[in-house]
Biopython code that builds the backbone (N, CA, C, O; Angstrom):
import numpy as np
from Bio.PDB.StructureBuilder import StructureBuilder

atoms = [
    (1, "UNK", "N", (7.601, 20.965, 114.549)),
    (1, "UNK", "CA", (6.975, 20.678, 113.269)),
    (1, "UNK", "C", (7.443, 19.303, 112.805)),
    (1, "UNK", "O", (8.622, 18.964, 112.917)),
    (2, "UNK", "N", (6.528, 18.537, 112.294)),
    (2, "UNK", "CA", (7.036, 16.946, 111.645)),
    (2, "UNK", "C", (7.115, 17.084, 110.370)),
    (2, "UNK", "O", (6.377, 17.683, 109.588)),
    (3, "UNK", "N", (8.381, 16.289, 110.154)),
    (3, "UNK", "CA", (8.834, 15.942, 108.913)),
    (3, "UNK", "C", (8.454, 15.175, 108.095)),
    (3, "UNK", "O", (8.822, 14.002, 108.173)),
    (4, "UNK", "N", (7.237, 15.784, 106.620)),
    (4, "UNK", "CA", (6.930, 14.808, 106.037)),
    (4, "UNK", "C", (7.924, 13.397, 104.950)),
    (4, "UNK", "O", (8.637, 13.385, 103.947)),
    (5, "UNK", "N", (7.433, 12.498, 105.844)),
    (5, "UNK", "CA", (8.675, 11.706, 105.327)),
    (5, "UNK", "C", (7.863, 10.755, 103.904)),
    (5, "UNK", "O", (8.435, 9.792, 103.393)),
    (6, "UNK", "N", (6.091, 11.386, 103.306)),
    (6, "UNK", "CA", (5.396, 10.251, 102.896)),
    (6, "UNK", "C", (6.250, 10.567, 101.261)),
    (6, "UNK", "O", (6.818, 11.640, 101.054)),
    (7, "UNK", "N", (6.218, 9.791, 100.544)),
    (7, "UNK", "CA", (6.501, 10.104, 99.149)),
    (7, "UNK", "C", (5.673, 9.737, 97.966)),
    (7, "UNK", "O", (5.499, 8.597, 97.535)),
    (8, "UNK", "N", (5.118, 11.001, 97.435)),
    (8, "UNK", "CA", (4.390, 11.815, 96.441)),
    (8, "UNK", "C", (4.631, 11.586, 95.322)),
    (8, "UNK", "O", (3.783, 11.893, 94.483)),
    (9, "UNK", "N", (5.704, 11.050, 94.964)),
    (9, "UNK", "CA", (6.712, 10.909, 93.439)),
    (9, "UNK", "C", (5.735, 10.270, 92.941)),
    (9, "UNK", "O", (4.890, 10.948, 92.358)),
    (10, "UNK", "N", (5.523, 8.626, 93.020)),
    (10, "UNK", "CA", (5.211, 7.577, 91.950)),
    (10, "UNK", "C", (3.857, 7.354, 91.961)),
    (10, "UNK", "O", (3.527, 6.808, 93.013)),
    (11, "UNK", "N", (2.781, 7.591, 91.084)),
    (11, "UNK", "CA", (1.505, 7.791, 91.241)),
    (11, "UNK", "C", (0.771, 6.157, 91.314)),
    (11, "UNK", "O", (-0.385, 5.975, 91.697)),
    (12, "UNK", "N", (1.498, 5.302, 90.964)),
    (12, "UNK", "CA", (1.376, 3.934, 91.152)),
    (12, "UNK", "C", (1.576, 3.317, 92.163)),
    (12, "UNK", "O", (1.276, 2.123, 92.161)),
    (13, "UNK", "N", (2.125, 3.898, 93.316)),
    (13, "UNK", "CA", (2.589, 3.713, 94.816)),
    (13, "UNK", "C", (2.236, 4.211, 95.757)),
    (13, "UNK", "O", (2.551, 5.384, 95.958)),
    (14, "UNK", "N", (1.273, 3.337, 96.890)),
    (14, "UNK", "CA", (0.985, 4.059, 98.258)),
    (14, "UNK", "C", (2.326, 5.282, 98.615)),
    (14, "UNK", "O", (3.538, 5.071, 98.573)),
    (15, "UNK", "N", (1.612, 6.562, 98.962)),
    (15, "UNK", "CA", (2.517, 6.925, 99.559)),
    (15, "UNK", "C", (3.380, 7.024, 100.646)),
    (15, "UNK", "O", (4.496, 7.503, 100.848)),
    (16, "UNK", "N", (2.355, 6.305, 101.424)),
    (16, "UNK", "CA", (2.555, 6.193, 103.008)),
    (16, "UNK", "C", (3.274, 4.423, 103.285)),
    (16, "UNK", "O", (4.113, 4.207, 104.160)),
    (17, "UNK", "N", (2.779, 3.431, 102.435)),
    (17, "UNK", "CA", (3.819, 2.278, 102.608)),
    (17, "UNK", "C", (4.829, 1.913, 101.902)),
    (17, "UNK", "O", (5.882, 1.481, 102.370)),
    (18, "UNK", "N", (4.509, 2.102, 100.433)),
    (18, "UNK", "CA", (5.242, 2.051, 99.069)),
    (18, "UNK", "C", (4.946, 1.061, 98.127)),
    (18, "UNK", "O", (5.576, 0.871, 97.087)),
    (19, "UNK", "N", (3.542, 0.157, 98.688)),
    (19, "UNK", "CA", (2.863, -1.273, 97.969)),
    (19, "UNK", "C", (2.459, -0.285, 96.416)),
    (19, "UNK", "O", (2.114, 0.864, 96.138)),
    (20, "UNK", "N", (2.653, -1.103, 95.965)),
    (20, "UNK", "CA", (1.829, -1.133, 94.565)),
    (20, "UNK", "C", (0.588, -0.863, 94.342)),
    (20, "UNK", "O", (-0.141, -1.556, 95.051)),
    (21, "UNK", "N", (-0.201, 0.143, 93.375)),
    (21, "UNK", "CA", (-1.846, 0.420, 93.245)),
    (21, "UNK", "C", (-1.830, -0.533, 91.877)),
    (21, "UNK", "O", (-0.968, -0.940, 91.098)),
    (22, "UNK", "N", (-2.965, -0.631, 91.996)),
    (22, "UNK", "CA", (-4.099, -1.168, 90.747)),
    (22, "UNK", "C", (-3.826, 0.326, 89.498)),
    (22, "UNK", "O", (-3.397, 0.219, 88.349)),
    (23, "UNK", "N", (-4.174, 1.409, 90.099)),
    (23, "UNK", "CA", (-4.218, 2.427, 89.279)),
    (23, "UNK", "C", (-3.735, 4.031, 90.591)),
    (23, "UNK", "O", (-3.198, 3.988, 91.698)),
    (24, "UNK", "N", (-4.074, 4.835, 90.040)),
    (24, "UNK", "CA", (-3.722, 6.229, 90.724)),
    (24, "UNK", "C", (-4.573, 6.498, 91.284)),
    (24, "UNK", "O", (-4.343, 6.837, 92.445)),
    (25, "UNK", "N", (-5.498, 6.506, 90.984)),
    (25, "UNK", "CA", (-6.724, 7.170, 91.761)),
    (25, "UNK", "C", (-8.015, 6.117, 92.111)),
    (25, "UNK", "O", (-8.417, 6.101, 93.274)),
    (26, "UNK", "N", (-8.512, 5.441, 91.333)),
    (26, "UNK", "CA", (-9.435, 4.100, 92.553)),
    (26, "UNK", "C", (-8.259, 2.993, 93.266)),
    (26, "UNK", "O", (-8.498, 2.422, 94.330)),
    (27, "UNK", "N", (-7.572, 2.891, 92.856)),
    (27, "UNK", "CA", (-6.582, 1.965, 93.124)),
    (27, "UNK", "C", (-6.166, 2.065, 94.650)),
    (27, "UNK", "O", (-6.078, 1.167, 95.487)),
    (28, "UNK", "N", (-5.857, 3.886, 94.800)),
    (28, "UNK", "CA", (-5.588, 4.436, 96.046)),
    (28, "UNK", "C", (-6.460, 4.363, 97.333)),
    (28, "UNK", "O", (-6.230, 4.150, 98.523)),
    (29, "UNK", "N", (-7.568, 4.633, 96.575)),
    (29, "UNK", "CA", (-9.045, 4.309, 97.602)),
    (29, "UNK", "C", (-9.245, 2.998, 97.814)),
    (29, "UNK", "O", (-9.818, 2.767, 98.878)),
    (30, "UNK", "N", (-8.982, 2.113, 97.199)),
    (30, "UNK", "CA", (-9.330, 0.878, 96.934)),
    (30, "UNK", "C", (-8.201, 0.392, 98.292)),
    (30, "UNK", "O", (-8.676, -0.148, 99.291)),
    (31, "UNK", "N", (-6.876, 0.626, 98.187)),
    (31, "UNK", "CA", (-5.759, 0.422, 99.024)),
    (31, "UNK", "C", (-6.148, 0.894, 100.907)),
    (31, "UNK", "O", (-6.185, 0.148, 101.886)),
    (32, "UNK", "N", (-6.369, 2.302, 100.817)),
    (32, "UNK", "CA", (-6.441, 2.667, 101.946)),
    (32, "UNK", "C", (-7.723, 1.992, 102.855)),
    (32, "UNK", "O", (-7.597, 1.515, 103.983)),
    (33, "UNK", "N", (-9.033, 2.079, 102.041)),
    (33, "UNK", "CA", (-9.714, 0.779, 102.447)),
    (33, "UNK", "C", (-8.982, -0.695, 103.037)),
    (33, "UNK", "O", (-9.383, -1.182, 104.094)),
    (34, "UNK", "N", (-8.320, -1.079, 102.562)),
    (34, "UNK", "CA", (-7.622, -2.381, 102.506)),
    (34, "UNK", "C", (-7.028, -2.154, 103.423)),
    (34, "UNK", "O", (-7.103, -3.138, 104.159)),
    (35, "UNK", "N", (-6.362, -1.296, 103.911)),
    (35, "UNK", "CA", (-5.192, -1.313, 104.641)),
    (35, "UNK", "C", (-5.563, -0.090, 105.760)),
    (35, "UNK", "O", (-5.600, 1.127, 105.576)),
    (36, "UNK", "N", (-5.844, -0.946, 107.095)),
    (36, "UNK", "CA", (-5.793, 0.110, 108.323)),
    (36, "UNK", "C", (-5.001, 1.057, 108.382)),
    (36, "UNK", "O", (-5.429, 2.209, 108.446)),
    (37, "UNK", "N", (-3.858, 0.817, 108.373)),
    (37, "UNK", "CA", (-2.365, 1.728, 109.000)),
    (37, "UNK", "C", (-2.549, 2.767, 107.804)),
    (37, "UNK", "O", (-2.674, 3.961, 108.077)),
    (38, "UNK", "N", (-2.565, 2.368, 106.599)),
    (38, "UNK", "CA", (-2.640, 3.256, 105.601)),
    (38, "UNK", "C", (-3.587, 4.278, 105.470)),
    (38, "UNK", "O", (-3.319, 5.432, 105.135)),
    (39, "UNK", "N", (-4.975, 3.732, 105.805)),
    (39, "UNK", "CA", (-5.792, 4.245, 105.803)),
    (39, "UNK", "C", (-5.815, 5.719, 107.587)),
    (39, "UNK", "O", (-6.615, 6.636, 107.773)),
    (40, "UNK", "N", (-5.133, 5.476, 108.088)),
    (40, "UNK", "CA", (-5.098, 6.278, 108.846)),
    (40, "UNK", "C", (-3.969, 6.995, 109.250)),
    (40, "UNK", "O", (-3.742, 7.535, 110.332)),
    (41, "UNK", "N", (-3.177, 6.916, 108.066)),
    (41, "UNK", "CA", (-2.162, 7.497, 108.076)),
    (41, "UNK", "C", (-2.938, 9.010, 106.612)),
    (41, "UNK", "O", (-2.654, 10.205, 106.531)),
    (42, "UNK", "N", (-3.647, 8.383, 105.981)),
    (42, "UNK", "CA", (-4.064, 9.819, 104.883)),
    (42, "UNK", "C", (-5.363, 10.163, 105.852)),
    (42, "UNK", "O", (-5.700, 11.262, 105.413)),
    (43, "UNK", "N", (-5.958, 9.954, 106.547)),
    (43, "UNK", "CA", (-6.772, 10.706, 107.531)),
    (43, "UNK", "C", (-5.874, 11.544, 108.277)),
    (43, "UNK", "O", (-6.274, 12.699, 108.421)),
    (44, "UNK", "N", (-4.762, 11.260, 108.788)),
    (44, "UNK", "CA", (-3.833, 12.424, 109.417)),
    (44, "UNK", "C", (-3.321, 13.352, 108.571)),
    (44, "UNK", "O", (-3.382, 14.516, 108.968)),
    (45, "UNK", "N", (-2.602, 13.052, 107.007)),
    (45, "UNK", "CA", (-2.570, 13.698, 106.131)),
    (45, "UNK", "C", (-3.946, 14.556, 105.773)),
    (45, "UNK", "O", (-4.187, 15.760, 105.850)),
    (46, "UNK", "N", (-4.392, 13.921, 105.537)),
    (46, "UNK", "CA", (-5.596, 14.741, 105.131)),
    (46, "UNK", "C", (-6.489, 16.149, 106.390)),
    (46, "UNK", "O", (-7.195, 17.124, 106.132)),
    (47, "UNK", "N", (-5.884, 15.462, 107.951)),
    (47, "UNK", "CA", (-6.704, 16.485, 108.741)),
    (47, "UNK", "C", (-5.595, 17.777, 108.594)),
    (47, "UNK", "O", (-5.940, 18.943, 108.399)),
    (48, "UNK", "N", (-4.184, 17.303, 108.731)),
    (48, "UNK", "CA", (-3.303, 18.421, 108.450)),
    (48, "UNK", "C", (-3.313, 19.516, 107.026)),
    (48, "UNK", "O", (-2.955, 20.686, 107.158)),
    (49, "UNK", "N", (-3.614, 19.147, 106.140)),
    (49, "UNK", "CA", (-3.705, 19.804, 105.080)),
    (49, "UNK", "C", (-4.814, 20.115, 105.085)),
    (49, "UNK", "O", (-5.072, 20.628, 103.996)),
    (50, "UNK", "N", (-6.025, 20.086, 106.007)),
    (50, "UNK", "CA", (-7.681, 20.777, 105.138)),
    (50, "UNK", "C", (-7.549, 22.360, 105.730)),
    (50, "UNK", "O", (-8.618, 22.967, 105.683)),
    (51, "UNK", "N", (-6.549, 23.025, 106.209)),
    (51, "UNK", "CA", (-6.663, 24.090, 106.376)),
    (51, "UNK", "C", (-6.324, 25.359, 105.488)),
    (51, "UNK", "O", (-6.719, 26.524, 105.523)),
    (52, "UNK", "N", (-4.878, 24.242, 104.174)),
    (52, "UNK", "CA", (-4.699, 24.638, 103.538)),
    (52, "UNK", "C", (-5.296, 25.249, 102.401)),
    (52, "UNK", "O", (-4.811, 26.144, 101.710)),
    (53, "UNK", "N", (-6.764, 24.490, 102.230)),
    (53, "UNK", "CA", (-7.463, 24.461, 100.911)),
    (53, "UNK", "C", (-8.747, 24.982, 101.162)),
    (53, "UNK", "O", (-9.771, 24.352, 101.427)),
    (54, "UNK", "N", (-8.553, 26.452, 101.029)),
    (54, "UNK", "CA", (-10.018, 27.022, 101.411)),
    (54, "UNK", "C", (-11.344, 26.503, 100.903)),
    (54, "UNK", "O", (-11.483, 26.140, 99.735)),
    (55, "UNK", "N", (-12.516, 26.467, 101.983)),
    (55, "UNK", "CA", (-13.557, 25.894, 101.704)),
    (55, "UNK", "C", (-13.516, 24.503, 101.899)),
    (55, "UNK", "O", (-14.478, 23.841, 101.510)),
    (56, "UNK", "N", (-12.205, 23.748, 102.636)),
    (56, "UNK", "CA", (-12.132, 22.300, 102.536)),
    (56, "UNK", "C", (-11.765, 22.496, 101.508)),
    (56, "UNK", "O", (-11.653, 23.341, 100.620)),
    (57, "UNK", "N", (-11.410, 20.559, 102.064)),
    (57, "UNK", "CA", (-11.467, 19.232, 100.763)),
    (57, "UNK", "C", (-12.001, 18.418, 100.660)),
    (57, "UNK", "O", (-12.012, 17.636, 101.611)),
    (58, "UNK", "N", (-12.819, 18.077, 99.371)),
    (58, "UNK", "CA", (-13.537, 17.188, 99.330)),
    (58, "UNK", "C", (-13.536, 16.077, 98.977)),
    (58, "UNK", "O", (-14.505, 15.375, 98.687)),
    (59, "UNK", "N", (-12.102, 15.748, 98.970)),
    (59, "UNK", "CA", (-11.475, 14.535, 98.027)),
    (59, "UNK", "C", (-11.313, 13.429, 98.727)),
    (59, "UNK", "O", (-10.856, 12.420, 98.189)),
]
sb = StructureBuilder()
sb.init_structure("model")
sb.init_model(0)
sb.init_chain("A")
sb.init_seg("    ")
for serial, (resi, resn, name, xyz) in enumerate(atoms, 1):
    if name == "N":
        sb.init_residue(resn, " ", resi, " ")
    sb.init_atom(name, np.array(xyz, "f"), 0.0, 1.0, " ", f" {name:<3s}", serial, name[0])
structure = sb.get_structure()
């Protein structure tokens, strides 16, 4: 099992690099766009957790 090492705390902060957002929520989208590594680092997050959330996620 892997150890999530991303950090969740600061809603103003990639979680996966630690850069700075614009805001919490477009800011984030706005980022992972921007940023390859990032951006495919919450596609792995995201494939691991859609099992959790019945019916999917649509987020």
């Amino acid at each position: 099992m892997a150890v999530n090492t991303t950090d969740w705390t600061d809603p103003i902060a990639c979680p996966f690099c630690g850069d700075e957002l614009a805001s919490p929520g477009a800011g984030f989208v706005d980022h992972i766009h921007e940023s390859e590594t990032c951006e495919a680092e919450f596609e792995f997050w995201r494939e691991n957790i859609s099992g959790d959330v019945a019916g999917g996620w649509a987020g």
